[in-house]
Residue frames relative to the residue before (quaternion, step in Angstrom):
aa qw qx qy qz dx dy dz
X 1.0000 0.0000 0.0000 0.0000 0.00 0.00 0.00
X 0.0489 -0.8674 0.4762 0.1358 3.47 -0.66 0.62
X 0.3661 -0.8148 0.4252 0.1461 3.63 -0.64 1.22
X 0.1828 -0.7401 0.6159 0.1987 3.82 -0.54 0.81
X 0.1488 -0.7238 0.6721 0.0479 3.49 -1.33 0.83
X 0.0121 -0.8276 0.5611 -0.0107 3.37 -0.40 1.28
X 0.8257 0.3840 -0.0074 0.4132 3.77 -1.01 -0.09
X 0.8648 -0.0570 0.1742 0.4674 3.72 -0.89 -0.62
X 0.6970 0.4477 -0.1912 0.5265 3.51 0.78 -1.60
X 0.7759 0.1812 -0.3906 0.4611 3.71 0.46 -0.33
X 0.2661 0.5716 -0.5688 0.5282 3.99 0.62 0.55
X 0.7240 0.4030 -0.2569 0.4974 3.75 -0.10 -1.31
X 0.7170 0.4446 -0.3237 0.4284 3.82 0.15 -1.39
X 0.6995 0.3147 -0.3756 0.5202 4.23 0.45 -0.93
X 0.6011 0.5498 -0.4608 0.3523 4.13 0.53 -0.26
X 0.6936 0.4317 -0.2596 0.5150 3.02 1.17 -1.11
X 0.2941 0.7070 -0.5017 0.4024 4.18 1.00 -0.01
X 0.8703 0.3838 0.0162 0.3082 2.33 -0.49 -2.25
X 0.5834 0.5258 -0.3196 0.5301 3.71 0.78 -1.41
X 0.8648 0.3075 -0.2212 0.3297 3.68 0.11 -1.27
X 0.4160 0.6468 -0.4079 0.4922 3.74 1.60 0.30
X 0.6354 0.5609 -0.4157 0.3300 3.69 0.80 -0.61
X 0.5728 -0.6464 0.3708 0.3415 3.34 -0.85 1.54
X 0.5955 -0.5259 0.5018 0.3421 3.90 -1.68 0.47
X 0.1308 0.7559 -0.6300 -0.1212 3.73 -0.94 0.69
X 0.6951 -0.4722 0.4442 0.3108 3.17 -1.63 0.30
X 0.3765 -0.7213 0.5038 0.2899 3.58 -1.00 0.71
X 0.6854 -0.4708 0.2925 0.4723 3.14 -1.66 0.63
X 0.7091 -0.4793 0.4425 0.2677 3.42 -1.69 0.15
X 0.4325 -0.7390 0.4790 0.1934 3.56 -1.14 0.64
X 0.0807 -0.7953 0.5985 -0.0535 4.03 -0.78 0.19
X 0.1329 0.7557 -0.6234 0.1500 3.43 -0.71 1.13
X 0.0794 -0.8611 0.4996 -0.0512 3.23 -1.70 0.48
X 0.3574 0.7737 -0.5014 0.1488 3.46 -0.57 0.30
X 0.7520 -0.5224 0.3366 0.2195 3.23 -1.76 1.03
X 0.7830 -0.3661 0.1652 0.4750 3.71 0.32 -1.07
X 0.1695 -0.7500 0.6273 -0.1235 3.52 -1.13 1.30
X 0.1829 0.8563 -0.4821 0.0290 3.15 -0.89 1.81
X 0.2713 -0.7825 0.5579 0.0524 3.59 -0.79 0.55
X 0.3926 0.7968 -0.4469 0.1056 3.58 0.46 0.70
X 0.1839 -0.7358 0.6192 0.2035 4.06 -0.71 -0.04
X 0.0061 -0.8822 0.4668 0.0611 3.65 -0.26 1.18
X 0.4938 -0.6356 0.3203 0.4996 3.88 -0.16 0.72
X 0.9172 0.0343 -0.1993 0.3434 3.22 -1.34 1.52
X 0.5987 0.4394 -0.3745 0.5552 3.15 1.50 1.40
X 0.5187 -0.6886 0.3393 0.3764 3.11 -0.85 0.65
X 0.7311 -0.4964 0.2901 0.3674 3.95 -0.91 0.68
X 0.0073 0.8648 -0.4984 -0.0601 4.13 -0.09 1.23
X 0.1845 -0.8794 0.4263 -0.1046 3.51 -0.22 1.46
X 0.4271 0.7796 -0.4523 0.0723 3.82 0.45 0.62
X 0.6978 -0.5604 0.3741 0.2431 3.24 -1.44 1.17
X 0.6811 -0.4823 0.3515 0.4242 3.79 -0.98 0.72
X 0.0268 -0.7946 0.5988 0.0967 2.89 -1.06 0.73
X 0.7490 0.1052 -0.4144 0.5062 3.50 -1.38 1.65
X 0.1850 0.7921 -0.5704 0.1145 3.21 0.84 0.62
X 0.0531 -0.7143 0.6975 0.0221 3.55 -1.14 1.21
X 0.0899 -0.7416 0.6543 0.1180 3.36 -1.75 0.41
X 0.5725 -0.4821 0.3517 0.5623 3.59 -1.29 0.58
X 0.6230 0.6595 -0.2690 0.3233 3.91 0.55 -1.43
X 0.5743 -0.5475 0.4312 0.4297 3.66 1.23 -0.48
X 0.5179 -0.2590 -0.7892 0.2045 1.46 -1.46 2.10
X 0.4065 -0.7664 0.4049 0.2887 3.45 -0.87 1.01
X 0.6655 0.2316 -0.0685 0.7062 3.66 1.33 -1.03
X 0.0132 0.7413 -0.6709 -0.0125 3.40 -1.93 1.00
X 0.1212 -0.8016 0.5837 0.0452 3.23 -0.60 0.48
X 0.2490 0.8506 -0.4401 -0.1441 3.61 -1.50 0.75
X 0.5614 -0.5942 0.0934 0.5683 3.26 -0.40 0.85
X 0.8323 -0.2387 0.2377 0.4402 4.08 0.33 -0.98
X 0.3448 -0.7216 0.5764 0.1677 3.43 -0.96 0.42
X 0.0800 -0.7724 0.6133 -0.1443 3.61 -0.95 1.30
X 0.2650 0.6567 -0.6327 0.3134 3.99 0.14 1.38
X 0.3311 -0.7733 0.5277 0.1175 3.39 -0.55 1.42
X 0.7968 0.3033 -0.2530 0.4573 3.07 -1.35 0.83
X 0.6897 0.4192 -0.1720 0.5648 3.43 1.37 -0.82
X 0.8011 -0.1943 0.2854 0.4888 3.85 -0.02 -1.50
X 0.1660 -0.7235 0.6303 -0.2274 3.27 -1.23 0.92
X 0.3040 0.6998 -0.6044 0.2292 3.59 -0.19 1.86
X 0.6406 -0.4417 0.5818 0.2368 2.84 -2.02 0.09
X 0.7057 -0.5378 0.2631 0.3788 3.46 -1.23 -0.11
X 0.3573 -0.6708 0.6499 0.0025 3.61 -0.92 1.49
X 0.1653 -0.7215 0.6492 -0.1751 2.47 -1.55 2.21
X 0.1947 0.8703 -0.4490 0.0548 3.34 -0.59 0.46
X 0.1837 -0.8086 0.5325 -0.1699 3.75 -0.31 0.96
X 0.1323 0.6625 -0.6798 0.2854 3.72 -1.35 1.40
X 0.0367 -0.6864 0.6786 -0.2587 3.17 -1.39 1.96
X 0.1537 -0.6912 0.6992 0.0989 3.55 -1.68 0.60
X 0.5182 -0.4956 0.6847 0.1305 3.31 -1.33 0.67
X 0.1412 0.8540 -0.4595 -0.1992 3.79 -0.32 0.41
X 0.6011 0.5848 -0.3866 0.3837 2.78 1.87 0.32
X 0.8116 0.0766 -0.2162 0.5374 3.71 1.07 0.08
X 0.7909 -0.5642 0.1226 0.2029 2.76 1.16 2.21
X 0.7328 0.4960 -0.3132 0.3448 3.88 1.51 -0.76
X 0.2579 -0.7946 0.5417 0.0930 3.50 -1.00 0.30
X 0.2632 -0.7626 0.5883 0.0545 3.48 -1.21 1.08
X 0.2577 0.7055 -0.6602 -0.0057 3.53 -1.73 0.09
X 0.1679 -0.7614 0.6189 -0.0953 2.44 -1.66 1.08
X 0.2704 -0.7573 0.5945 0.0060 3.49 -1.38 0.95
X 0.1238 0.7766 -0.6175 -0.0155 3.57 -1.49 0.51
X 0.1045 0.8034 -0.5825 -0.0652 3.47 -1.08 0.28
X 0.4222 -0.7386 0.5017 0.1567 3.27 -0.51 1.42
X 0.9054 0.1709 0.0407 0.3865 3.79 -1.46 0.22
X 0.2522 0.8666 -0.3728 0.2154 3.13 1.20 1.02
X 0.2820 0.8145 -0.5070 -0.0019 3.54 -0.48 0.72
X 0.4359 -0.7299 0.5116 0.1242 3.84 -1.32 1.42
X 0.0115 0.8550 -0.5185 0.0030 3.36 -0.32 1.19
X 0.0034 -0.8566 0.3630 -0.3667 3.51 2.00 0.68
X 0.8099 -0.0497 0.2031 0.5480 3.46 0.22 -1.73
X 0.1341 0.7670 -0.4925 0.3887 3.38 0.78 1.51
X 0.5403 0.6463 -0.1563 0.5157 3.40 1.44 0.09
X 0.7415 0.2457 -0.0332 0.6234 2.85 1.04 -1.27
X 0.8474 0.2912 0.0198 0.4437 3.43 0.36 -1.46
X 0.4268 -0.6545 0.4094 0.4710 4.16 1.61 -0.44
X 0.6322 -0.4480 0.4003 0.4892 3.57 -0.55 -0.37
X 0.3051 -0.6380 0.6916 0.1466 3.55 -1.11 1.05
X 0.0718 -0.7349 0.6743 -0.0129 3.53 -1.87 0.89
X 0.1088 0.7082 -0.6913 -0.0932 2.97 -1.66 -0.15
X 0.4342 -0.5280 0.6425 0.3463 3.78 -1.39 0.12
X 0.7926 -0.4409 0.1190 0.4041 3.31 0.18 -0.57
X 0.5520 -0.6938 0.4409 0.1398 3.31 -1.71 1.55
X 0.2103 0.7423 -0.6314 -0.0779 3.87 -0.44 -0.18
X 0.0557 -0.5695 0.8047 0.1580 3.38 -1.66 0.26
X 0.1166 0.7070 -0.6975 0.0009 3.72 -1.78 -0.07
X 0.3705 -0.7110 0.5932 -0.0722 2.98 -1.10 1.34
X 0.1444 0.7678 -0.6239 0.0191 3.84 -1.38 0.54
X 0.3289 -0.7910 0.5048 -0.1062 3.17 -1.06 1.05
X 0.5769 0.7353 -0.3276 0.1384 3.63 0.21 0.93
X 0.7165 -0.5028 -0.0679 0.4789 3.99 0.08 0.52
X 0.6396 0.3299 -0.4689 0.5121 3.11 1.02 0.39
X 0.8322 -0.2950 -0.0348 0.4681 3.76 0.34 1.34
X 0.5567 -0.4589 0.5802 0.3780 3.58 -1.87 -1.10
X 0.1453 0.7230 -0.6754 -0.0022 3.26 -1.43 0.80
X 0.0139 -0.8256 0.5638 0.0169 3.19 -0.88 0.53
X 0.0195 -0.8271 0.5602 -0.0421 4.08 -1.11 0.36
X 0.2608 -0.7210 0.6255 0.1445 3.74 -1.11 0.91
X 0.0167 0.5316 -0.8408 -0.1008 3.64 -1.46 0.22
X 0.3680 -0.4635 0.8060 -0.0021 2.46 -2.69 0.92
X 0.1179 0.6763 -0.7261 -0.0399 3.45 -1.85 0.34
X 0.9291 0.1367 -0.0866 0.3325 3.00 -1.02 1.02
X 0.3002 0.7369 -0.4748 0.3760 3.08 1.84 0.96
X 0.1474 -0.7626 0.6291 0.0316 3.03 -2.00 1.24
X 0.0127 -0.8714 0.4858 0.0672 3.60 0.52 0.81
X 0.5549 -0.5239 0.4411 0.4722 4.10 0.66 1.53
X 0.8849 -0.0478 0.3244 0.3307 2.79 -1.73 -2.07
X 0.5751 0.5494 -0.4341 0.4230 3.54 1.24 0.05
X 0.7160 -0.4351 0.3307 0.4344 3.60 0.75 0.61
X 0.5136 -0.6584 0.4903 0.2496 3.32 -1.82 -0.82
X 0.0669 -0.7310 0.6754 0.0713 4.49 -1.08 0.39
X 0.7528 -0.5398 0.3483 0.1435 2.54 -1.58 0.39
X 0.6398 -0.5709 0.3192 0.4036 3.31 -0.47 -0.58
X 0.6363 0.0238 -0.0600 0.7688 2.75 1.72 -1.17
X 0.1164 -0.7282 0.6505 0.1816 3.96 0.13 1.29
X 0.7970 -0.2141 0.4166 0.3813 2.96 -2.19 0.32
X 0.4585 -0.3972 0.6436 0.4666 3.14 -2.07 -0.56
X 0.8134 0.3669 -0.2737 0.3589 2.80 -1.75 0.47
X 0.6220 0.6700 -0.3918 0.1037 3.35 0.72 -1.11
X 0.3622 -0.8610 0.3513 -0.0641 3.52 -0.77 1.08
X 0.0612 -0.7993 0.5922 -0.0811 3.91 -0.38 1.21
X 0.3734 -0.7665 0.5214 -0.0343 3.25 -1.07 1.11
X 0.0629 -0.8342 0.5478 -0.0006 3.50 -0.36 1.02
X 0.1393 0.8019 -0.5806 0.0227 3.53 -0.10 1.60
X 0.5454 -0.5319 0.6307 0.1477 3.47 -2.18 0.65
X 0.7841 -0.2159 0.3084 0.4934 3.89 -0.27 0.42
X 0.6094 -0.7224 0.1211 0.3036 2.63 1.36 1.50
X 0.3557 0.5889 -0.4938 0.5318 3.17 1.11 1.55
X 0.3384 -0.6970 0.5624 0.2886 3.56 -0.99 0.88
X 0.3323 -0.6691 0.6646 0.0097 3.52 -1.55 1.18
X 0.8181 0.0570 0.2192 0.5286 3.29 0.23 -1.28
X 0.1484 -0.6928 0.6958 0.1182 3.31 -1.83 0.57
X 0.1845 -0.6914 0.6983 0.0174 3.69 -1.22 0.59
X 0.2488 0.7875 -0.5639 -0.0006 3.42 -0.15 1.35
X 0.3980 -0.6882 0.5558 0.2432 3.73 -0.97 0.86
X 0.8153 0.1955 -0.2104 0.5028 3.70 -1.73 0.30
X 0.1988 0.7786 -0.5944 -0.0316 4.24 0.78 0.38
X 0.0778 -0.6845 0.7235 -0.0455 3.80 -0.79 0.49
X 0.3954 0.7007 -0.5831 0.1127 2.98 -1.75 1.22
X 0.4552 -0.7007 0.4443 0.3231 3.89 -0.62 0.74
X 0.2941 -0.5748 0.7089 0.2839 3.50 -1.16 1.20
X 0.6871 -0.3437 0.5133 0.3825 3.08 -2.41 -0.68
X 0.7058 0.4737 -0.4002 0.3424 3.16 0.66 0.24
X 0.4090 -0.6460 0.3338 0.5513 3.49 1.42 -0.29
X 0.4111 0.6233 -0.5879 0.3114 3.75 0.62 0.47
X 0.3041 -0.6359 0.5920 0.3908 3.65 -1.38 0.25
X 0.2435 -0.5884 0.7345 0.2346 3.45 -1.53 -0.20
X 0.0089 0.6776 -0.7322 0.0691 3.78 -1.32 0.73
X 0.1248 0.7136 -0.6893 0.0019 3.51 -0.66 1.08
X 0.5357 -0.6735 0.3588 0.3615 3.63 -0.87 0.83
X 0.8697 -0.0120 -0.0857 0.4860 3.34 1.28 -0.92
X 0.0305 -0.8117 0.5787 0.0725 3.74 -0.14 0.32
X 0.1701 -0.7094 0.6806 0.0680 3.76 -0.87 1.51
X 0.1908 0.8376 -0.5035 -0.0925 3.73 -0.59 0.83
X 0.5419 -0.6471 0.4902 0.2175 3.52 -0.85 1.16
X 0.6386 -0.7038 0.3097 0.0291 3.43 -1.29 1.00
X 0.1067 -0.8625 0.4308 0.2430 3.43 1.06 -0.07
X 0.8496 0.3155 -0.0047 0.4226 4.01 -0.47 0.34
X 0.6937 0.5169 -0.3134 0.3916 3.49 1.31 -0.31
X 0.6181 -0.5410 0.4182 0.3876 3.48 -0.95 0.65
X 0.8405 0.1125 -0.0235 0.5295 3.32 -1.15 1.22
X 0.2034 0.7887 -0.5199 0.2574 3.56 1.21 1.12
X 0.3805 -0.5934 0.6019 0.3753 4.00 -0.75 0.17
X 0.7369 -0.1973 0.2018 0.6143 3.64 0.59 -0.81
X 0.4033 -0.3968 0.7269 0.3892 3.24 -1.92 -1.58
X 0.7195 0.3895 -0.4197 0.3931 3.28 -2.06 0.71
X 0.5862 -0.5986 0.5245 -0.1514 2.69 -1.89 0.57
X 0.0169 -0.7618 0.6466 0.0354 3.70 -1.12 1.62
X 0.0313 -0.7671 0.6368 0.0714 3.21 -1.19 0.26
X 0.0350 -0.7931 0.6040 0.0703 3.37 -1.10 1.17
X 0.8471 0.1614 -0.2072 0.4620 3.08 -1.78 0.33
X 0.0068 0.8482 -0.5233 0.0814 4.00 0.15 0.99
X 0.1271 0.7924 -0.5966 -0.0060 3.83 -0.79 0.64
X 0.0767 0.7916 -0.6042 -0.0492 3.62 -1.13 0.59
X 0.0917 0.8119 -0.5705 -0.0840 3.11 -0.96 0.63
X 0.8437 0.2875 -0.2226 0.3950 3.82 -1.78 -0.09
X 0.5108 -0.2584 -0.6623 -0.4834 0.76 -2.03 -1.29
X 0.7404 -0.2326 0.3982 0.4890 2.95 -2.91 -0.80
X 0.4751 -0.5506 0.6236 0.2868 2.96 -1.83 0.37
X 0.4798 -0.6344 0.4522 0.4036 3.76 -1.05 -0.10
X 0.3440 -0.7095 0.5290 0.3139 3.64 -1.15 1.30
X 0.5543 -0.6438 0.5172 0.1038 3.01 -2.09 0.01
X 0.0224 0.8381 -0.5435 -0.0408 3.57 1.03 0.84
X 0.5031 -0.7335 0.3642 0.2761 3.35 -0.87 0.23
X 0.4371 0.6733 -0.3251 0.4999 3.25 2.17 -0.34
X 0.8082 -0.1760 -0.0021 0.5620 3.82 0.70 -0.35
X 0.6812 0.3642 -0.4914 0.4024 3.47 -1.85 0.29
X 0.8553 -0.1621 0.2350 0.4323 3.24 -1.31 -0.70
X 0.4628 0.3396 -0.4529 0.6822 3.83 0.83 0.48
X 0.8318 0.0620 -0.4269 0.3493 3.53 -0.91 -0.41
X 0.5400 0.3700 -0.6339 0.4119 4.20 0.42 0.61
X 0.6234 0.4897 -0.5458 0.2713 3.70 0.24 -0.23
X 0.2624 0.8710 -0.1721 0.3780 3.31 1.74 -0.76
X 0.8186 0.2560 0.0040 0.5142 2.91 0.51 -1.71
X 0.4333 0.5726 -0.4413 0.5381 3.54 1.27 -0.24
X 0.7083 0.5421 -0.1837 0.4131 3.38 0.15 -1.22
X 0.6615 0.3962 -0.3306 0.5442 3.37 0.83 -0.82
X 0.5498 0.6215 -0.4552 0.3229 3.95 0.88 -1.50
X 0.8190 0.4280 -0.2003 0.3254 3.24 0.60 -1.49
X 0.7078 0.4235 -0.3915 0.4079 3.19 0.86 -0.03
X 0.5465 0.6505 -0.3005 0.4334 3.28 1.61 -0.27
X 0.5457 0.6307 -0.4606 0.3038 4.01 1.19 -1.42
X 0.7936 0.4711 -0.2615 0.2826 3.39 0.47 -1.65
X 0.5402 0.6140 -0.4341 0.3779 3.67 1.11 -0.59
X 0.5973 0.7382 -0.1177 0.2907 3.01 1.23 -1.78
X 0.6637 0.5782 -0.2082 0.4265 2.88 1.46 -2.48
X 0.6460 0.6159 -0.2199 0.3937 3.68 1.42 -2.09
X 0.6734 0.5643 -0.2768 0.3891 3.68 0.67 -0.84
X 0.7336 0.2945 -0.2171 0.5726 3.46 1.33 -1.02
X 0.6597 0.5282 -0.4093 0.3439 3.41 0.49 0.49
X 0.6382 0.4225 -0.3559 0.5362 3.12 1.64 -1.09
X 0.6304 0.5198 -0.4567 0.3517 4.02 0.78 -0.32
X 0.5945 0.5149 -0.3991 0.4713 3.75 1.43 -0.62
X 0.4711 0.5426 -0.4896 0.4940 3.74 1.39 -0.32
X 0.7859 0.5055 -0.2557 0.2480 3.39 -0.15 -1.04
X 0.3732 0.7067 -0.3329 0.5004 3.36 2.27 -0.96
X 0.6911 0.5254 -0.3177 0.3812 3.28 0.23 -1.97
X 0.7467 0.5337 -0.2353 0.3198 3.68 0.22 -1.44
């Protein structure tokens, strides 16, 4: 059967061709952030659970900002910055975290009160991969020893009870979700589950950054910019196209 497309409807049918032939890309990359996020259950208290705080995302809000955090016995900051952005033209994405005046009274028992002036982690994300790093200033970790400024990833301290481990305190943490994004939290105190002479169970985390990966940009010179391109062009092109073969089928007639 053969179908004539005159006028309007074939304009619409070659835009839609061409427009809907452009290959499938991935969307831009994601980016979050946020100062401090806790979940802990201490022996003979009741479970103290609070939700991120300045939590920013590339998607909105890009920048948060709060004044401080005050859970006795537990945590004690200053003012918490935090901030996340995409690039949509070459797809990468950044975040970043701070928390001023930071002290961990958690494992003050064991270890005295942990400080700092100020935590940061930050995170980037662009096409030639993920990277991500924490600095410290002005950290005093009591009796748990001593890090750097900017420790390694990963880098790890041990909190033990009569020489049983309770608790870990790791600085610069770094790790791949299932999505390929990294995560980098500057610090993360985590409680032991099960060990003799445990303080509790759960988990702090300061200063927190994630990003990507990048999504893939969209130049207009190729991929999926130069077929939309052509969409754009189709349509202005059908009707010229449409005028030419009609005014020559006029001219047939005559």
């Amino acid at each position: 059967m053969r179908v004539r497309m005159t006028g309007l409807a074939g304009v619409i049918a070659i835009a839609a061709l061409l427009v809907g032939a452009a290959p499938a890309s991935a969307a831009p990359g994601d980016a979050s952030a946020y100062g401090a996020r806790l979940d802990v259950t201490l022996l003979g208290n009741p479970a103290v659970h609070a939700e991120p705080f300045a939590a920013a995302n590339a998607n909105g809000p890009t920048q948060n900002t709060f004044a401080g955090v005050d859970l006795p016995g537990i945590l004690k900051t200053g003012v918490i910055n935090a901030s996340a952005s995409r690039d949509d033209k070459s797809g990468g994405v950044y975040s970043r975290a701070s928390t001023a005046d930071v002290r961990v009274d958690l494992l003050s028992k064991v270890t005295g009160k942990i400080s700092a002036e100020l935590v940061e982690a930050e995170c980037a994300a662009t096409q030639k991969g993920l990277v991500g790093k924490s600095k410290l200033a002005g950290v005093n970790l009591g009796k748990l020893g001593q890090v750097n400024a900017d420790p390694a990833p990963n880098t790890v301290l041990n909190v033990e009870l009569a020489g049983i481990k309770i608790a870990e305190v790791i600085f610069n943490e770094q790790y791949k979700n299932g999505d390929g994004s990294l995560t980098v939290n500057a610090i993360h105190v985590k409680l032991l589950q099960g060990k003799l002479g445990s303080l509790g169970t759960g988990d702090v985390i300061l200063s927190s950054a994630t990003c990507g990966p990048a999504g893939l940009p969209i130049p207009m010179a190729s991929g999926a910019g130069l077929w939309i391109g052509l969409g754009l062009l189709g349509v202005v092109a059908a009707p010229v196209a449409f005028v030419a073969l009609r005014r020559r089928a006029s001219l047939n007639a005559a």
